[in-house]
N, C-alpha and C positions, 0 to 999 in steps of 0.2 A: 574510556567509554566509546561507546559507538557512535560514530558521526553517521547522518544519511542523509542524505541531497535525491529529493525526486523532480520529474522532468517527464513532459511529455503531455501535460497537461492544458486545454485550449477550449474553441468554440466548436463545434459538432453538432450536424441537423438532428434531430431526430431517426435512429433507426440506423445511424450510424457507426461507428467503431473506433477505438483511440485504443493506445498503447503509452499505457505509464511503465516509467522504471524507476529504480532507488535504487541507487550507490551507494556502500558501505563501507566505510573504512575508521580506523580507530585502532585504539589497543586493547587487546580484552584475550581472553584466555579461546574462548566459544562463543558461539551462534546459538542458542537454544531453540531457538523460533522466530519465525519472522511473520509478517504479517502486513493486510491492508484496510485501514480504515478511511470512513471520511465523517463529513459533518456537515449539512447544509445548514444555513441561516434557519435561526431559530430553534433547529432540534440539536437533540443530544447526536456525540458521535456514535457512529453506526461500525459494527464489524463486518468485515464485507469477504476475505478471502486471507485461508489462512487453514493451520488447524481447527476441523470442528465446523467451518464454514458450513451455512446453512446450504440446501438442495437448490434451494429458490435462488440465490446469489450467484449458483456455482452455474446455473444454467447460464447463465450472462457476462459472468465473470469469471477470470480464469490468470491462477497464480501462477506465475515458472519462476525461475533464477536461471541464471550463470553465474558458480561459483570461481572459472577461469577469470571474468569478467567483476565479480565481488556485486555484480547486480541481479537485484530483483524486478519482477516483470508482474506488471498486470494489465490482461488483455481483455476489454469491455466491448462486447459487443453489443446492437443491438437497442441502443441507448434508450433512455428517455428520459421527456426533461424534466419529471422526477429526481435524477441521477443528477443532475444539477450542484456541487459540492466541491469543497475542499478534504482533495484526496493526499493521506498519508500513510505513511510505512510505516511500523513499528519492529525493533528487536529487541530480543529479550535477550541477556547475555550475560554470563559469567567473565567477571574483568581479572578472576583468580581462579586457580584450583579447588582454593577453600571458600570463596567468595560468595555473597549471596546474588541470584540473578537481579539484573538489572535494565530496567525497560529503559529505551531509547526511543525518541522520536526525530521524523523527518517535518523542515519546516512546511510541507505541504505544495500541492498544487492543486490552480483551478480546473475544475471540469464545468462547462456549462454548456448544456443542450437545448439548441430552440427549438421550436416546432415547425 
């Protein structure tokens, strides 16, 4: 399975900028896709960058990897304290050739923005 460890997560004013990453490692065949979600208190988890990523998200948020490095990167800008949440990575992954994919999750990290 896919292990993922994120980091990078903290306190930020408003209008400000953080950089998460998620480390990947495990045994698995492929990577299918990877991904970044989060979840603030009380709502459901939110999809935020990734495949498919909405316009609105992508303007503020912004996905990269290094696959020399087995991390994934997400760069927020712009904050608000909306964004406020527990941010994680997800992968999807084939543990076989013949296998069925397999989502993976990271235990997450805080983002919390004040005003």
């Amino acid at each position: 399975q896919v292990q993922l460890v994120e980091s990078g997560g903290g306190l930020v004013q408003a209008g400000g900028s953080l950089r998460l990453s998620c480390v990947w490692s495990g045994s698995f065949f492929s990577i299918l896709g990877m991904g970044w979600y989060r979840q603030a208190p009380g709502k459901q988890r939110e999809f935020i960058a990734g495949a498919d990523a909405s316009s609105a998200m992508k303007a503020r948020f912004t996905m990269s990897s290094d696959n020399a490095k087995n991390t994934l990167y997400l760069q927020m800008n712009n904050l608000r304290v909306d964004d406020t949440a527990v941010y994680s990575c997800a992968a999807e992954a084939l543990l076989s050739r013949e296998g069925s994919p397999v989502r993976s999750w990271g235990q997450g990290t805080q983002v919390t923005v004040s005003s």
